[in-house]
N, C-alpha and C positions, 0 to 999 in steps of 0.2 A: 504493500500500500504506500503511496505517497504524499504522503500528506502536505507537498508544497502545489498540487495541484486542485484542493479542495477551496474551494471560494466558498466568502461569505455571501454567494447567490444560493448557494448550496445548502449552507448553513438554515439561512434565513426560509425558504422554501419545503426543508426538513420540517422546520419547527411548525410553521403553518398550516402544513400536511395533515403536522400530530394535533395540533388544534381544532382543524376543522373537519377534517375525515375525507376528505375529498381533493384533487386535484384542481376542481373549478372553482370550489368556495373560496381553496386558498388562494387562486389567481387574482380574482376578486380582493380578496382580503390586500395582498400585494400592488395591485394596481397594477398587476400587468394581464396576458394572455394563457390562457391554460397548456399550452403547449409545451411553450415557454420553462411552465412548472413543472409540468411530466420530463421533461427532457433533464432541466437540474437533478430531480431530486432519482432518476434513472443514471445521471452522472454519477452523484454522491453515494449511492449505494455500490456501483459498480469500485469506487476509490476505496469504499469499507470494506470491498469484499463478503458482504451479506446483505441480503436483502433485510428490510429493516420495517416491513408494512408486511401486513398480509392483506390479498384483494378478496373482499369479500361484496357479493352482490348490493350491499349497502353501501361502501362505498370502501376505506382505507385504515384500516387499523393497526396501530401499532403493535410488532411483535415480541419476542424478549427480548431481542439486540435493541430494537430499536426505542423500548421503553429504558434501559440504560443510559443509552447514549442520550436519552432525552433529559435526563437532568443533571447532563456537563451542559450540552446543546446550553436549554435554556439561560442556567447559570450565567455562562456566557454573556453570552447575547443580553442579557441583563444589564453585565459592566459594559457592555460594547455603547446599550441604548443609553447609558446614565451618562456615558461617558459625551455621545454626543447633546445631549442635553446641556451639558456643559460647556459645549464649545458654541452651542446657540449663543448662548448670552453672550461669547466675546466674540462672535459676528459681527452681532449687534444689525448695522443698517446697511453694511455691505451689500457690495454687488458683485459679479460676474460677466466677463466680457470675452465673449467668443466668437470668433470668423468663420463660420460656417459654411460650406459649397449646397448651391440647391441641391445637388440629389442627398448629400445627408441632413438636409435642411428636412426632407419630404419623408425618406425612409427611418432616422434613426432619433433624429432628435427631438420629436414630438413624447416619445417615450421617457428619453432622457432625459428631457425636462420634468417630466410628471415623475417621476421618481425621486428628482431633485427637490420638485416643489412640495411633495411630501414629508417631506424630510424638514427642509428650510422656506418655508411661506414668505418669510419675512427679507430674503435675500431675492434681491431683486437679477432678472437675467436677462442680458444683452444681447443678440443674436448679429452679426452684421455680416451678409449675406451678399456683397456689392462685389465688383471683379475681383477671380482669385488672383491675378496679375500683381494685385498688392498686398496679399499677408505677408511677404517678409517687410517691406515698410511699415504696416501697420503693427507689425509683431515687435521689431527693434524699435520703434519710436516710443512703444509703451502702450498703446492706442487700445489694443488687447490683451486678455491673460494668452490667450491661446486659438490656436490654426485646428481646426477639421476639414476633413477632405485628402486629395489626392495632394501625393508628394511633391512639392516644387520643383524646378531645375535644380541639378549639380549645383549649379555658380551662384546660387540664391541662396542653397541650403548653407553655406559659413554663417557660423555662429549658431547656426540652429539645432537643435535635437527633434527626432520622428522617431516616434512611437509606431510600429505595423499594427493595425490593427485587423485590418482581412487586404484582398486584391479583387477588384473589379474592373469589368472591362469596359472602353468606348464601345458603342453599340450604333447601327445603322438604322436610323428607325422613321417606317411611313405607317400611311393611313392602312385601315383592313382594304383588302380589296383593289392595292397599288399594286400596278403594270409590274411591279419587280418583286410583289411578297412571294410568289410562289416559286418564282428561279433559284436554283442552287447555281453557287460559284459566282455570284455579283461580281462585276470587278469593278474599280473605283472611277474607269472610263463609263460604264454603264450608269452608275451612278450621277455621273456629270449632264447625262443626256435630260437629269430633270433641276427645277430649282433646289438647292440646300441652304440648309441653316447650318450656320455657325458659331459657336462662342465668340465674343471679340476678340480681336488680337492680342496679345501680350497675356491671356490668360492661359494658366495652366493647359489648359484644355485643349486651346487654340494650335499650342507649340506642339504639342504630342498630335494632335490630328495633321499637321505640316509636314511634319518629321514622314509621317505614312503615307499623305499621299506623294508625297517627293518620292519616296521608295517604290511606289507603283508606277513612275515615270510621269503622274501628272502634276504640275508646276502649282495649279490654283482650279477653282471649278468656275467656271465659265457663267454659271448665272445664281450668285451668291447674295443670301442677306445674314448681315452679322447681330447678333443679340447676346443678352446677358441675360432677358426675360423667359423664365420657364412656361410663363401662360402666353406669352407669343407665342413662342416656337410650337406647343400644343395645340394650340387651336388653331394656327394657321396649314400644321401639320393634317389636319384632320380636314379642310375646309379644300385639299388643293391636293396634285402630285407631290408635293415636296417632298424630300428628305433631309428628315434631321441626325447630326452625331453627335451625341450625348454619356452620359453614364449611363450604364445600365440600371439606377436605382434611382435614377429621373423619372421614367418611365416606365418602372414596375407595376404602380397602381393600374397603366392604362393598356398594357401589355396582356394583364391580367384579366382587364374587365373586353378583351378581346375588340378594343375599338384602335389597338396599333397594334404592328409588329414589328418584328424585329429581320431587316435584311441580311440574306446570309453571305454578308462580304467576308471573306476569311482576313481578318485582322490581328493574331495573336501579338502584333508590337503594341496594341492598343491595350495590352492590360495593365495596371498600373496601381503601385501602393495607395491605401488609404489610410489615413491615421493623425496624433496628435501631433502636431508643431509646436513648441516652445522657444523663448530665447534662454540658451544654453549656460548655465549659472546664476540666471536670474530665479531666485523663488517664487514659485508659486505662490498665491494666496488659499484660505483652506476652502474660501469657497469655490476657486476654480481647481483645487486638486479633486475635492467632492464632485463639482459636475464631470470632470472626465472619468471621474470613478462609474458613475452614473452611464456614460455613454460606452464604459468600456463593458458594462453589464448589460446593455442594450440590446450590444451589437452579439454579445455572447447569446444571450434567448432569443436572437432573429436567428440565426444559427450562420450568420455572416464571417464567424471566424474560421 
């Protein structure tokens, strides 16, 4: 057993389990998604090496291990809960200031924030969501605690530290029903033959979408509009031919609810780290080490890592 792989996701999701008898109630009770919970507390068991519930048609009962381990568990988690109690009050009126890429704007941090806010009500959260072309200026000037999203250039990362937190990919994505969704082996000439959306230039996004189609031999696409807006590129996406290149986690919701798809350009240089930026020997404040705590647990029950 190893016990430096046991999080307090684990922990926490145990206890609630033996609380409320159920994997749904304690979802509920957590403020996240049942899934979520089945899959921690299916982790945590497998690290103890014993199953610690027994399934019974009523719902999840604790067995002899797991009635044990429930009152270190608790104990626990007791000083852990006094303990942040304590750190409330020398919050105090603090805030938290984080840079965020829309697709982890969309996917990860609506959670992350409700877990934070659960927690700390009283600490106020800053989202800023504007080209990622500038988190390392806004990151070194002070402007933010902290960078989410995909990894910067080389030459931008000095001074900085990244965190991995999972890898996703640039994605090609039109309406249901585009001239190009049912073709295998798209190639990036093919794609040129309709209008694209683009991130603006100098962002992140931009430079990694350059870098590929330069590789494919095409220079620029011929009939381009550049945005930074997710609800433009979306609905203009759906209203017309166009194709957009995006994150994959831009456009999960609508992927999903089967109103875009996903082009099958082969693009494997388009995948790319996601995770935390900070400036490199600057401290943290505790509300911003909290919230990436928060986002690091998020991304762990979307099952992103």
């Amino acid at each position: 057993m190893s016990h430096n792989r046991i999080r307090m996701r684990h922990l926490r999701c145990f206890l609630a389990v033996a609380r409320h008898g159920s994997a749904t109630r304690a979802a509920e009770a957590l403020g996240t998604v049942q899934p979520g919970v089945s899959r921690s507390l299916r982790e945590f068991e497998e690290e103890m090496g014993s199953p610690l519930f027994d399934r019974t048609a009523t719902g999840l009962e604790l067995n002899e291990a797991g009635r044990t381990l429930l009152s270190y568990v608790s104990a626990g988690l007791g000083q852990v809960d006094r303990g942040i109690e304590t750190m409330r009050g020398q919050m105090g009126a603090e805030k938290v200031t984080a840079f965020a890429m829309p697709n982890v704007v969309r996917v990860v941090m609506p959670g992350a924030v409700r877990r934070f806010k659960s927690l700390y009500p009283e600490v106020d959260v800053v989202l800023e969501t504007i080209a990622s072309g500038l988190l390392h200026h806004r990151l070194r000037d002070g402007f933010v605690d902290f960078g989410f999203g995909r990894i910067t250039a080389a030459e931008k990362m000095a001074g900085l530290n990244f965190e991995h937190l999972y890898t996703e990919g640039l994605v090609f994505f039109a309406r249901a029903g585009h001239p190009l969704a049912a073709r295998s082996g798209v190639s990036v000439a093919e794609v040129d033959d309709f209008p694209v959306i683009l991130p603006s230039g100098g962002t992140i996004i931009r430079d990694e979408i350059n870098r590929f189609i330069i590789s494919q031999g095409v220079s620029g696409f011929t009939n381009l509009i550049e945005t930074v807006s997710f609800e433009f590129s979306r609905n203009y996406l759906q209203a017309s031919d166009a194709v957009v290149c995006l994150p994959l986690g831009a456009m999960r919701k609508e992927v999903a609810a089967g109103d875009v798809v996903t082009l099958a350009v082969d693009a494997p240089q388009l995948m790319g780290a996601v995770g935390i930026s900070n400036v490199a020997g600057r401290k943290l404040s505790a509300p911003a080490q909290l919230l990436i705590q928060t986002i690091r647990d998020e991304v762990a029950d979307l099952g992103l890592s």
